[in-house]
N, C-alpha and C positions, 0 to 999 in steps of 0.2 A: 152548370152543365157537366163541371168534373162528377162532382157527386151522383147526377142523375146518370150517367155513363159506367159509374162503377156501379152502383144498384141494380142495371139491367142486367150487368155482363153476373153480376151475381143470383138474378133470378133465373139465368137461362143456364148455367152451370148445378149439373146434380152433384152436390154434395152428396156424401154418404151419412146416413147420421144414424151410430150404435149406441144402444144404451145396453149398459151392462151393470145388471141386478142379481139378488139373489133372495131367498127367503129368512134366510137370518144372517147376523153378522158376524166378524170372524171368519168368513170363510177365504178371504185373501181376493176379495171383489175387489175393493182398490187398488192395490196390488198389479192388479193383471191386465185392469183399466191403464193404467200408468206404462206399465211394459208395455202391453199391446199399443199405447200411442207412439211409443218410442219407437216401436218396430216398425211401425208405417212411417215414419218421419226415415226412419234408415232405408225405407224404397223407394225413398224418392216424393213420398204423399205430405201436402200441405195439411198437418193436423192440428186443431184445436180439443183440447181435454178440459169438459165444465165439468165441474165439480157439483154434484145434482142431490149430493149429500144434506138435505137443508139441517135437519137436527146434529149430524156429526161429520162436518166437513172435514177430512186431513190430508185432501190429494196435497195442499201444500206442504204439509211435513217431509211426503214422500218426494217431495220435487225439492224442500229445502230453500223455498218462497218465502216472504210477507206481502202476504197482496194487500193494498191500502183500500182497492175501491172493489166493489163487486156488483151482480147483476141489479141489487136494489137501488145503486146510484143512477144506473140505468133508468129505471123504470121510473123514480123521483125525478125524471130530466136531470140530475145532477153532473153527469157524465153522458158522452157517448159511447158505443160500444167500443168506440178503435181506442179510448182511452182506459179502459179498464183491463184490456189484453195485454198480458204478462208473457215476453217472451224468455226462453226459459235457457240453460245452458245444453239441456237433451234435444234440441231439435225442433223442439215443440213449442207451441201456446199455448196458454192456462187463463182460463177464466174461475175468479172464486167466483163459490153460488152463495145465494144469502137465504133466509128461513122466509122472508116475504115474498121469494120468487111464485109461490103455490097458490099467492091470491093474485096474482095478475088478471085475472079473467075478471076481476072484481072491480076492473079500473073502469072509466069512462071510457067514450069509443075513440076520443081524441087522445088520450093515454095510449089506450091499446095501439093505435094507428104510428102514434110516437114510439111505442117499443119496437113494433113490427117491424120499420125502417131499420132500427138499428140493429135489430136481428137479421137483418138483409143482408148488410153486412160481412156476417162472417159466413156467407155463400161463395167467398174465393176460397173457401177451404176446398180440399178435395176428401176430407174425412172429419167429424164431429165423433170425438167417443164421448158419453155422458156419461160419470158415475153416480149412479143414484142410489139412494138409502137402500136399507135391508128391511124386505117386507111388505106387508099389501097398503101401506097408505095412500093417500089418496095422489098429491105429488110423485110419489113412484110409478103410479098404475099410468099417468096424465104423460110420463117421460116413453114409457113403456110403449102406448099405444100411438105415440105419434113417431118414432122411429122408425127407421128404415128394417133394424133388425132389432131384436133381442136376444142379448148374451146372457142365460140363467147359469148361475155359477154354483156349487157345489161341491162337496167333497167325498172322503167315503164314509163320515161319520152320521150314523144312522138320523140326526133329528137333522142335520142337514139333508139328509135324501128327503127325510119329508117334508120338510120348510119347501125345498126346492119341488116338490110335486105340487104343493101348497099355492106358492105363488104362480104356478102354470096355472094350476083348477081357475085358479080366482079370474085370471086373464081369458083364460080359454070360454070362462060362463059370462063374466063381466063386459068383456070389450071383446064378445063373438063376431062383431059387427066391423069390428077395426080392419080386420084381417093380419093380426099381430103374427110376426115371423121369428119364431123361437128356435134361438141352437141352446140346447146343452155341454156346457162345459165344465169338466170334472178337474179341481185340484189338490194339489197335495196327496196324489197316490203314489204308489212304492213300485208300479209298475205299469207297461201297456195293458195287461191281462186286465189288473184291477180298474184301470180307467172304463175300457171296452163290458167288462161283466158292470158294473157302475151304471153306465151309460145304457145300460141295454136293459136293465132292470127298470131303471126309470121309465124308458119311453116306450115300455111294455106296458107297462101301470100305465099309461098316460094314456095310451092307444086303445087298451081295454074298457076303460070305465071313462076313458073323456069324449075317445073316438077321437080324436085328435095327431098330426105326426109334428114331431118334433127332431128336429136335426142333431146329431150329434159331431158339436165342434172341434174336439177334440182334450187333451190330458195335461196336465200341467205337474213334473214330478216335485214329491217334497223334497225341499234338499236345505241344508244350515245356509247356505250362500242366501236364500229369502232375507233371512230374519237379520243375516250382519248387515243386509243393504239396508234395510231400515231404520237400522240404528246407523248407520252410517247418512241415511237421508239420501241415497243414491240407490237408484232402480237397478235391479240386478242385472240387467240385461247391459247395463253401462258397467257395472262394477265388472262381474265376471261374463262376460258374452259366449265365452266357451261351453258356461254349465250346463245341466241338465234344463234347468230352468227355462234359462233364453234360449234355449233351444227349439223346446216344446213352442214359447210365445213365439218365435219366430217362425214354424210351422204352421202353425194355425193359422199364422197372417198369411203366409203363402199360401195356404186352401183357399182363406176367405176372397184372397185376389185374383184367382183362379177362376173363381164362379162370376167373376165378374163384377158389375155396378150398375147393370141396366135397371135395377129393380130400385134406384137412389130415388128418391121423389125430389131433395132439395128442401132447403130450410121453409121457404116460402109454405111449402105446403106441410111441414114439419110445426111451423108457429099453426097452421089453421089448423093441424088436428089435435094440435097440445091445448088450443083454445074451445075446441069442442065446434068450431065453426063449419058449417055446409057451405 
């Protein structure tokens, strides 16, 4: 009865759930997944951070983890969900992701049924970020479209502007049907000017030849404090919270909380569009 009691109070609760992508890598997607989890963990929001990376997972290095089990133990019945979540020293949860998370849909229905439950689960969250790989494959486009929102990340270096138009086009013509909700977010600029001209160039091209609007979330500055945190294995926004950086992350959270969360659909229907189910 305990269990059946927390499954409901999980299905009637909307989660929020971000994924945050980009068109190639390098660009400090992880990075900003990881802060931006931390910043909602610092307002008060129940956040989980999965790792959506299947071929190059490293949200653990930046969190300074060994996770022993992840979602494949899941999905194997080897584990449950509540036993694979990693609680972390930032505030936060972590889930590793594994490279077999992309054929789930490939399981049986009594499979499927047994993962769903356990993805039910983590519906006491009040925020899911996912960071997913860099690029149009197929597990990125599957993370993308079943989201609540989507964070395209970029920088001001030119084949990042087009990676990043790159994987809008593919979403915008592929998963027209989804109704996929794109913010653009610019990082590592030198200034507000260059984030805003950036961001306005992109969703000018986008709006021109896709017909398509796309939001822009806002700027992320480069600064040496990034790159010590990482070698340091601690998110900047913990290391230095005064910098430019956490600053930036920490505004962007305040927009994003600003607009609200009535547009959350919740995991439940999050697993039925990641499975391609009506």
């Amino acid at each position: 009865m305990e269990d059946q009691a927390r499954e409901l109070k999980s299905l009637v609760h909307k989660t929020k759930i971000i994924a945050i992508t980009s068109g190639k890598g390098g660009v400090g997607k992880t990075n900003l997944a990881v802060n931006m989890a931390i910043a909602y963990a610092q307002h008060g929001k129940k956040v989980i951070l999965i790792d959506g990376d299947l071929g190059m997972a490293n949200v653990n290095v930046l969190l300074n983890v060994v996770p022993q089990y992840n979602l494949m133990h899941v999905i194997n019945k080897q584990k449950t969900m509540q036993e694979i979540i990693l609680d972390t020293e930032f505030g936060i949860k972590f889930i590793a992701g594994a490279n077999g998370f992309s054929k789930i849909a490939s399981l049986s229905v009594d499979e499927l049924n047994y993962f769903a439950r356990q993805f039910a689960e983590l519906g006491n969250a009040d925020i899911i970020i996912i960071d997913t790989g860099a690029g149009i494959a197929a597990n990125v486009l599957q993370f993308v479209a079943a989201a609540d929102e989507a964070y395209v990340v970029t920088t001001p270096e030119p084949t990042a502007i087009t990676d990043a138009y790159g994987i809008i086009k593919v979403v915008t013509t592929e998963l027209q049907d989804r109704n996929v909700n794109i913010k653009l977010l610019v990082n590592r600029v030198h200034s507000a000017a260059e984030g805003k001209r950036i961001s306005e160039h992109i969703i000018n091209i986008i709006g021109q030849f896709l017909n398509y609007k796309v939001e822009y979330l806002g700027f992320v500055y480069d600064d040496p404090v990034v790159q010590a945190s990482v070698i340091r294995q601690k998110p900047f926004i913990i290391v230095n919270p005064t910098s430019k950086p956490a600053q930036c992350v920490n505004h962007i959270v305040d927009r994003i909380e600003k607009t609200g969360t009535a547009n959350s659909e919740g995991v439940a229907n999050f697993l039925k569009k990641f499975l391609k189910r009506k």
